[in-house]
C-alpha positions as CSV (number, residue, x, y, z in Angstrom):
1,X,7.5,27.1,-37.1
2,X,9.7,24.6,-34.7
3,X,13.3,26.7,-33.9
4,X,16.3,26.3,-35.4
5,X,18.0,24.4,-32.5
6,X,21.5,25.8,-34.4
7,X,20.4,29.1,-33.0
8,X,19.1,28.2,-29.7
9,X,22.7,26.4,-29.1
10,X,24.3,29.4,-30.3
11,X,22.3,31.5,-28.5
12,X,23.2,29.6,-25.1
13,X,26.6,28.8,-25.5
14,X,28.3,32.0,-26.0
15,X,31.8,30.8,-27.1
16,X,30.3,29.2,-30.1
17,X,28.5,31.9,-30.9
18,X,31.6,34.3,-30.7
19,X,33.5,31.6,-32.7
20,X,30.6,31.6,-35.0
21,X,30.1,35.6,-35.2
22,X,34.1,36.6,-35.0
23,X,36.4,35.3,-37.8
24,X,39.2,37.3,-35.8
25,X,39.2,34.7,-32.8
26,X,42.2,33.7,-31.7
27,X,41.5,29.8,-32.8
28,X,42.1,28.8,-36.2
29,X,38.2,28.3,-36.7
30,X,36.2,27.4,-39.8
31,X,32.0,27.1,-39.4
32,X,29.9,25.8,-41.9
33,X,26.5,25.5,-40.5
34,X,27.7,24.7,-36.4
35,X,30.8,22.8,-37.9
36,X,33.9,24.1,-36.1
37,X,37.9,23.7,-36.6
38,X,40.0,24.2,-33.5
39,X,44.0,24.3,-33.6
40,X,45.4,21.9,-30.6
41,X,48.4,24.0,-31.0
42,X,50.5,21.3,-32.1
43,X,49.9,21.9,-35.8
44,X,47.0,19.0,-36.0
45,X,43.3,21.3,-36.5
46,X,40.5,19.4,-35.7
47,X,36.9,19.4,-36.9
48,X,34.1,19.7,-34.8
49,X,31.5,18.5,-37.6
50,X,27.6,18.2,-36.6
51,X,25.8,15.4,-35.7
52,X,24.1,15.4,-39.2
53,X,27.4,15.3,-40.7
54,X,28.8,12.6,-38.8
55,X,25.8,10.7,-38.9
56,X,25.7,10.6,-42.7
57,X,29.4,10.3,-43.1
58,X,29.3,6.6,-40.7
59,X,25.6,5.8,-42.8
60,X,27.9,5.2,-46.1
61,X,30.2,2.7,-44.1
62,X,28.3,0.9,-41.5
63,X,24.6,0.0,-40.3
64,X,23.8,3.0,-38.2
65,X,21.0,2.7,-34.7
66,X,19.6,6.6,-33.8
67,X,18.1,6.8,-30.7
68,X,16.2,10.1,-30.0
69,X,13.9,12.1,-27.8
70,X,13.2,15.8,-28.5
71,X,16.5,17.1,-29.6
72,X,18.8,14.2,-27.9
73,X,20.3,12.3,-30.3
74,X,22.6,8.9,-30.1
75,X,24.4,6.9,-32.7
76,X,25.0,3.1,-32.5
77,X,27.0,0.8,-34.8
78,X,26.5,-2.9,-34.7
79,X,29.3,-4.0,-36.3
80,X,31.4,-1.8,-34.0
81,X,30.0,-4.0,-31.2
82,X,27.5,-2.1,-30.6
83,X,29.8,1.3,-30.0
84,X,27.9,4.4,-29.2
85,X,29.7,6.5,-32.2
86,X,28.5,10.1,-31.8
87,X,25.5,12.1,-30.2
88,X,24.6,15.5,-29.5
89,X,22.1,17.3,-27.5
90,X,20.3,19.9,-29.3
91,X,19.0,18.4,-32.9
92,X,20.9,17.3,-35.9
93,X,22.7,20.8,-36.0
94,X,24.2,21.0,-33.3
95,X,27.8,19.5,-32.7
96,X,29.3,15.7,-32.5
97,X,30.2,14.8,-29.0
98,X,31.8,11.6,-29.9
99,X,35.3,11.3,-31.8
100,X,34.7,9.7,-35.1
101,X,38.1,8.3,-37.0
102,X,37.0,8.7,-40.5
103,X,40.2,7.7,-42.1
104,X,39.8,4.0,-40.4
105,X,35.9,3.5,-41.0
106,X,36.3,4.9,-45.0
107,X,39.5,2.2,-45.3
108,X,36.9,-0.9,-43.7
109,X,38.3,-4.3,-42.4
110,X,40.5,-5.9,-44.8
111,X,41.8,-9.3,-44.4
112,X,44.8,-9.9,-42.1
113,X,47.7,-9.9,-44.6
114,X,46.0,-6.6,-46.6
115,X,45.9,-4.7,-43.5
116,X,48.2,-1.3,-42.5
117,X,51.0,-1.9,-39.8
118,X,48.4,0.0,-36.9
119,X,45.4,-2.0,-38.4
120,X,47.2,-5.3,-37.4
121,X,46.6,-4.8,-33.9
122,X,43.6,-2.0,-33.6
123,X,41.4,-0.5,-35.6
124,X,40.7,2.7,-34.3
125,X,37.0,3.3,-35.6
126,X,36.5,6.0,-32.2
127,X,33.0,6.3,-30.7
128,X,32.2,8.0,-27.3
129,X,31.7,4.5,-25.4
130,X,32.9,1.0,-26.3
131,X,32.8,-2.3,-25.0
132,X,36.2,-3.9,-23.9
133,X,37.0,-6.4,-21.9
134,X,40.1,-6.4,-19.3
135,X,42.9,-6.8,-18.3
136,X,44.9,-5.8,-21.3
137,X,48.3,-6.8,-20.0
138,X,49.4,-8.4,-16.8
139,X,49.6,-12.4,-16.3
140,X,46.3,-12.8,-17.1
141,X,46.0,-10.5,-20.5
142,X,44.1,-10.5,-22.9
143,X,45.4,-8.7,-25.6
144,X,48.9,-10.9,-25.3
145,X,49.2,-14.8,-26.3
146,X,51.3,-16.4,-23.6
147,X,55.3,-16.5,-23.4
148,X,55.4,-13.1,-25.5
149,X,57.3,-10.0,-24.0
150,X,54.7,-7.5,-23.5
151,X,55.2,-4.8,-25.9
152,X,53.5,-3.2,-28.7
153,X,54.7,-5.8,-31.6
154,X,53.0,-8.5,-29.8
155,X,50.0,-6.5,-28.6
156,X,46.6,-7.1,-30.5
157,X,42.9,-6.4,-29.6
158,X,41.0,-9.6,-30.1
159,X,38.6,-9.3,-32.7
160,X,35.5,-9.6,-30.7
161,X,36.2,-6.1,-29.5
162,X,37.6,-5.1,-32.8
163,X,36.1,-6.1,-35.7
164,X,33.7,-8.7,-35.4
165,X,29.8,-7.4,-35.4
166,X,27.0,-7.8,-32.3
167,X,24.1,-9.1,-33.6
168,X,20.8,-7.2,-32.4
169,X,19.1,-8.9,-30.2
170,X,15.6,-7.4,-31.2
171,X,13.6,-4.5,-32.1
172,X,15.1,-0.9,-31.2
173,X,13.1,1.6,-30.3
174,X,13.1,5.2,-30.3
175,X,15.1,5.1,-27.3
176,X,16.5,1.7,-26.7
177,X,18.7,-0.7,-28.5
178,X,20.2,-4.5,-27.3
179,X,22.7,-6.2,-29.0
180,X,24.3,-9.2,-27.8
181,X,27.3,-11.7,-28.8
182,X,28.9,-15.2,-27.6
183,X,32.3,-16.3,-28.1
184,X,35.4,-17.8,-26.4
185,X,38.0,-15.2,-25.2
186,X,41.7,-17.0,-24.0
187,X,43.4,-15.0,-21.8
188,X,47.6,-15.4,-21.5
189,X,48.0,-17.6,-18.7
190,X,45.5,-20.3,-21.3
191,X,42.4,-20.2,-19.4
192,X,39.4,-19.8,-22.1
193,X,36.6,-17.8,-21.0
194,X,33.4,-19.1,-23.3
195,X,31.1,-16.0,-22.5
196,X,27.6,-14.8,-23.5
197,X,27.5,-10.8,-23.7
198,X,24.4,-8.4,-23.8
199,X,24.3,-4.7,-24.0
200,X,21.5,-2.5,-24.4
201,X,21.8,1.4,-25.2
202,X,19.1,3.6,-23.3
203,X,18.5,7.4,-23.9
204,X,17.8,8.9,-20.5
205,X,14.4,10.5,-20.8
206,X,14.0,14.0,-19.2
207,X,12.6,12.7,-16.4
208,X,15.6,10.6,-16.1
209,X,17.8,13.7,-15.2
210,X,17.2,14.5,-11.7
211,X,18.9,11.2,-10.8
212,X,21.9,11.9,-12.8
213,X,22.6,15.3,-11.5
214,X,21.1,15.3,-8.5
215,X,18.5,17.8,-9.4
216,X,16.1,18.4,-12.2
217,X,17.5,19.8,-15.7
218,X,16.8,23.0,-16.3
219,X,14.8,24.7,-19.7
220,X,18.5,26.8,-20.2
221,X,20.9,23.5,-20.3
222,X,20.5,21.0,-23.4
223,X,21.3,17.9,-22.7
224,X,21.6,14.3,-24.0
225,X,22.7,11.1,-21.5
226,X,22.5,7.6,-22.1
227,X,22.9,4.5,-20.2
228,X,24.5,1.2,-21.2
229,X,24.0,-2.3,-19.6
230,X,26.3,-4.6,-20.6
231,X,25.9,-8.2,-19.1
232,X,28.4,-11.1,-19.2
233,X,27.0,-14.5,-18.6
234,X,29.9,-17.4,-18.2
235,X,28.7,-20.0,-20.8
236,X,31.0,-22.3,-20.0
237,X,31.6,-25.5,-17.4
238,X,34.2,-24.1,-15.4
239,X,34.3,-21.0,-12.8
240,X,36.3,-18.1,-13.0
241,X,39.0,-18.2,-9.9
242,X,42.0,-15.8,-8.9
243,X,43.5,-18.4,-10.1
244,X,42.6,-19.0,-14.0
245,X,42.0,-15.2,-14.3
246,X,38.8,-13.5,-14.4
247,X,37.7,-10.6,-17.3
248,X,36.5,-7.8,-16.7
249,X,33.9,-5.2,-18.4
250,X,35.4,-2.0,-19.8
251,X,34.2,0.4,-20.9
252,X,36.1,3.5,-23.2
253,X,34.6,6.7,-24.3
254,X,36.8,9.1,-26.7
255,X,36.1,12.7,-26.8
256,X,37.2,15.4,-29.2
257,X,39.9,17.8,-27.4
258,X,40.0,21.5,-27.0
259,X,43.0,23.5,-25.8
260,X,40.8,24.5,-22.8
261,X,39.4,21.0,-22.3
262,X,39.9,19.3,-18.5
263,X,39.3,16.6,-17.1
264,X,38.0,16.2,-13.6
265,X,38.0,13.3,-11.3
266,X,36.6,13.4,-7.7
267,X,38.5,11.1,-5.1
268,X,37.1,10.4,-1.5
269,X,40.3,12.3,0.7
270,X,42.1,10.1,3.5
271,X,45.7,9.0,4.6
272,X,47.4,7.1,2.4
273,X,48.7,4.9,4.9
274,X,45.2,3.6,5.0
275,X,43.1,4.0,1.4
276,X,46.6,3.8,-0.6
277,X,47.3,6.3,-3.7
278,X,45.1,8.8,-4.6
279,X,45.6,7.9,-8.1
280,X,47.9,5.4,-10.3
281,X,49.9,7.8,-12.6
282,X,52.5,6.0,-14.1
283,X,50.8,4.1,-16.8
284,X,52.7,6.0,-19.4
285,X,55.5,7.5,-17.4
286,X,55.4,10.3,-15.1
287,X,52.8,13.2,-15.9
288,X,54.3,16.6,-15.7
289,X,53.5,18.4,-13.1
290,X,51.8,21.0,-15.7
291,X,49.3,18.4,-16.7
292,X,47.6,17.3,-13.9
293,X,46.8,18.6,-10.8
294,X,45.5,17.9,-7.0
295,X,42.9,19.1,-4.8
296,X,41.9,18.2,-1.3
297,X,39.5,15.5,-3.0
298,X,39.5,16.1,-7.0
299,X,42.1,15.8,-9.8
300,X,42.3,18.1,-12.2
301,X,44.2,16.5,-15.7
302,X,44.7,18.0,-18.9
303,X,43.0,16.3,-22.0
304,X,44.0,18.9,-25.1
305,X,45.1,15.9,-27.2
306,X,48.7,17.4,-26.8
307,X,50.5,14.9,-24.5
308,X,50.4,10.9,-24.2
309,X,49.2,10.3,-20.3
310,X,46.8,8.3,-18.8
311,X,45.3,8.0,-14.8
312,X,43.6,5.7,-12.9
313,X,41.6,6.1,-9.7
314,X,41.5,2.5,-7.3
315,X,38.6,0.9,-5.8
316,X,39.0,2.7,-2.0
317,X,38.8,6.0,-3.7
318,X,36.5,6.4,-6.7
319,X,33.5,8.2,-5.9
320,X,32.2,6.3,-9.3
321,X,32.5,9.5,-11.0
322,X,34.1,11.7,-14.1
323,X,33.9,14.3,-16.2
324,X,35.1,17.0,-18.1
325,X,34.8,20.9,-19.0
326,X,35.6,22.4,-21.7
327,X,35.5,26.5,-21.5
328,X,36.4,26.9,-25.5
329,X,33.0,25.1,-26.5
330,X,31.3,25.5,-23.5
331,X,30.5,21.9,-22.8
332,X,30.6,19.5,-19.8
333,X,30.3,15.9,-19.9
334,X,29.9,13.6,-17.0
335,X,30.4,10.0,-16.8
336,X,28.8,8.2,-13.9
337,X,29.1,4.1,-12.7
338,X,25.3,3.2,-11.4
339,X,25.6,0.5,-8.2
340,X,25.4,-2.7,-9.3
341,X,22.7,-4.6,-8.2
342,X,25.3,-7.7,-7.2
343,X,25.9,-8.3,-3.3
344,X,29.0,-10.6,-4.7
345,X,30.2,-8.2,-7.1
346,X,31.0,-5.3,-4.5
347,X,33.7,-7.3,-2.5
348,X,34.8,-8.2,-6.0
349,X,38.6,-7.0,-6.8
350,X,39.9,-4.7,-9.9
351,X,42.1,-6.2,-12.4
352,X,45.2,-4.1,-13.9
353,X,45.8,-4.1,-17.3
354,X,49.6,-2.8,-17.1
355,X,52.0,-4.6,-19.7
356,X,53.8,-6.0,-16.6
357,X,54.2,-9.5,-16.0
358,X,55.3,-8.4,-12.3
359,X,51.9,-6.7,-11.4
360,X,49.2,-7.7,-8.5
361,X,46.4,-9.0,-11.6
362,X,43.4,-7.9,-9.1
363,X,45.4,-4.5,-7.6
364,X,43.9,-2.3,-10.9
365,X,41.5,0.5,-11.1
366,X,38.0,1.4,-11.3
367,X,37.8,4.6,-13.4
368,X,40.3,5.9,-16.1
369,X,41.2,8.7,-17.9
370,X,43.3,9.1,-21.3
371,X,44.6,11.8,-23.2
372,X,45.9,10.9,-26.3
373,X,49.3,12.6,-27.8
374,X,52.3,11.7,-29.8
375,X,54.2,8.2,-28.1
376,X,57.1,9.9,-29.3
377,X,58.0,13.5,-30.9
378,X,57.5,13.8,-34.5
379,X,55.5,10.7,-33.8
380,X,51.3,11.2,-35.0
381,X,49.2,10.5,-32.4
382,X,46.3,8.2,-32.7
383,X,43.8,10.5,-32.2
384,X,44.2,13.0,-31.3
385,X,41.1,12.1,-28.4
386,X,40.9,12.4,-24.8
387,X,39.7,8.8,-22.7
388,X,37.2,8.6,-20.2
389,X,36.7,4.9,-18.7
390,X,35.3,2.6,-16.2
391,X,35.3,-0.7,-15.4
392,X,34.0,-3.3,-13.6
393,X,35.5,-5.8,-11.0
394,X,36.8,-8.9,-12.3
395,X,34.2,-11.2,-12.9
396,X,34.8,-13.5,-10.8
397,X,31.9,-16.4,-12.0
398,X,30.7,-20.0,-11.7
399,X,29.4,-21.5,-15.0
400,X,25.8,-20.1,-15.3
401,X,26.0,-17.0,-13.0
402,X,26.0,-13.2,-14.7
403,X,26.9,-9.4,-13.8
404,X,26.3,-6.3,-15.2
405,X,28.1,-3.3,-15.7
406,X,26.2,0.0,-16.1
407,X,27.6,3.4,-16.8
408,X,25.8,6.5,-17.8
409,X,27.3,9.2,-20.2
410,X,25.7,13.2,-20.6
411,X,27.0,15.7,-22.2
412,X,25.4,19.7,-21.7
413,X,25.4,22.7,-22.9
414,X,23.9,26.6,-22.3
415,X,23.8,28.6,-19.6
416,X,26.9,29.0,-17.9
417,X,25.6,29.6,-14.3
418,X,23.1,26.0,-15.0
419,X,26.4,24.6,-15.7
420,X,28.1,25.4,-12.7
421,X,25.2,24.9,-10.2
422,X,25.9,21.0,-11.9
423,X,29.3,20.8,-11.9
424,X,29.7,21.3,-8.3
425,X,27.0,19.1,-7.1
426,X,28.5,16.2,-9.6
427,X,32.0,16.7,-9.8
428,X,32.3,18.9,-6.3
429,X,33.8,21.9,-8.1
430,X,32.9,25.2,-9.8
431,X,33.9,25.9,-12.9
432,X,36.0,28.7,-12.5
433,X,38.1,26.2,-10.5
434,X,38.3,24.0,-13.1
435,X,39.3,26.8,-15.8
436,X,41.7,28.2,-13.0
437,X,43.4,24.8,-12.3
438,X,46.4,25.3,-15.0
439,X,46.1,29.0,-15.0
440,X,49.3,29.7,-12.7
């Protein structure tokens, strides 16, 4: 008889299974099967459902794509653009990685004038990677028509990253999916991007690992990772310049928070004078100094859910590298950018997507990190979700010519001491560091 992977994730993640065994923990916490509530400690308790639950939940609103391989799961939805929704690492089971916004699927896409005041300008469906395209603000934005004052009652995702479908491009397979789109994008400053886009979801085999974290995985850590290729051709007759504007490929995951959950971003070390800012901070205002945190060559920032704030790391210091721990449910995610194969590409420039219209358009960052909280008090957040993100340089391409983005994602769980042995060749830190980070 084949385990019970609900017992063999238990049995290796021993917060679950005290959450799972004590009723007295000091979390509000609910389980029905593996299905957890934590309290953010802002009055919002949120559900940590399974994979099975979140999987048949999205099945009554939307096509759904599983890719698996022994207990790794993933979840894709076409008409999400071919969003990675969910996945999870040890069967059907065992818990959702992905943050799922099952208020917004259950409504659907109404027309324009039916649609709530939020719905006019995003649809927040969730998933633990979307495709996006940059820069969202700046001269050359995207998300603003031109001659508007950047601010929210003018902002609006277009709908090819909102709510118009990929088609799939064609047949899956048990561990790979393509889906693929072409359309005309304007950008503010009236330059008209006519672009063919392909992106194809892979489930990293076990053999797969070793590259990822720099060693094999071992039989006490469950895993799941995936890999994403997404390719932008310029269909058009003209090339993208500095001076019409160039888009890039972005790339957003959102993540369920935890009270205990931080995110951790390695930074190669050196004088300011000479690589600039260790990180751009300021997207939503100064972070308090209890929220995020330096070392010599990793930032520590908090992403409970609790409090809007958002970083960015720039081109001369990303190490092409994220992640995050969370010591409540005993989980550690990575997210790592793969070289790109494009001489061209490298000596390519960043766009920045901040509502400015005074900002440097190519002076913008390569990996980003959100964590999700009320814009205002009283205010309900959006999520609550924590952000991790990537992007790639600003496409910067003659009619004909393509690039391609890829980013891998993995999420594990078990033993604590596998965990740690990762953590600090990946993310160059133990995870008693990372759990001591906000402790004083």
């Amino acid at each position: 008889m084949r385990a019970n992977p609900r017992n063999k994730f238990l049995e290796t993640n021993p917060r679950m299974k005290e959450i799972a065994n004590n009723q007295k923990t000091t979390m509000t916490t609910r389980l029905i099967r593996i299905t957890t509530c934590i309290s953010l400690g802002t009055g919002i308790v949120l559900a940590m459902p399974t994979y099975e639950e979140e999987v048949a939940f999205l099945k009554k609103h939307t096509e759904i794509i599983e890719l698996s391989s022994a207990g790794s799961r993933v979840a894709i939805a076409p008409a999400f653009q071919g969003r990675v929704m969910t996945s999870t690492a040890a069967g059907p089971g065992s818990p959702a990685f992905g943050w799922i916004n099952r208020e917004v699927i259950a409504g659907g896409i109404k027309p324009e004038a039916e649609r709530a005041p939020l719905a006019k300008h995003i649809h927040v469906f969730g998933g633990e990677e979307r495709l996006w395209f940059g820069p969202e603000g700046g001269p050359f934005a995207l998300f603003f028509p031109p001659k508007v004052e950047q601010v929210f009652a003018n902002w609006k995702t277009p709908a090819v990253m909102d709510t118009e479908p990929f088609g799939t491009a064609g047949q899956a397979t048990a561990t790979t999916a393509t889906f693929s789109k072409t359309f005309e994008l304007p950008n503010r400053a009236g330059t008209v991007f006519s672009m063919a886009v392909q992106r194809t979801v892979s489930l990293v085999a076990d053999d797969g690992f070793s590259k990822i974290l720099g060693g094999p995985l071992t039989a006490d850590v469950q895993a799941v990772a995936y890999t994403t290729a997404n390719t932008v051709t310029n269909a058009g007759d003209h090339a993208w310049t500095r001076e019409t504007g160039a888009p890039s490929i972005w790339l957003l995951g959102m993540f369920k928070p935890t009270p205990e959950t931080t995110i951790v971003i390695p930074f190669e070390p050196g004088d300011e004078s000479l690589k600039g800012p260790r990180a751009n901070t300021g997207y939503f205002g100064k972070i308090p100094d209890t929220r995020i945190k330096f070392g010599e060559s990793v930032i520590f920032f908090k992403g409970d859910g609790a409090e809007r704030g958002k970083i960015g790391i720039p081109p001369k210091r990303t190490k092409g590298v994220a992640g995050s721990w969370q010591e409540d449910s005993g989980t550690l995610t990575l997210l790592r950018i793969e070289p790109s194969d494009s001489a061209t590409g490298k000596q390519w420039p960043y766009v920045d997507s901040q509502w400015k219209n005074d900002v440097d358009p190519f002076g913008g960052d390569v990996i980003n990190s959100y964590n999700d909280g009320p814009p205002e008090p009283g205010a309900k957040p959006l999520g609550p979700f924590y952000e991790l993100e990537s992007s790639s340089p600003a496409l910067l391409l003659k009619p004909g010519e393509s690039y391609t983005h890829r980013q891998t994602t993995a999420h594990l769980t078990g033993n604590r001491k596998s965990l740690d042995s990762i953590a600090l060749r990946i993310l160059g830190v133990s995870l008693d560091e990372i759990n001591g980070a906000f402790s004083h």
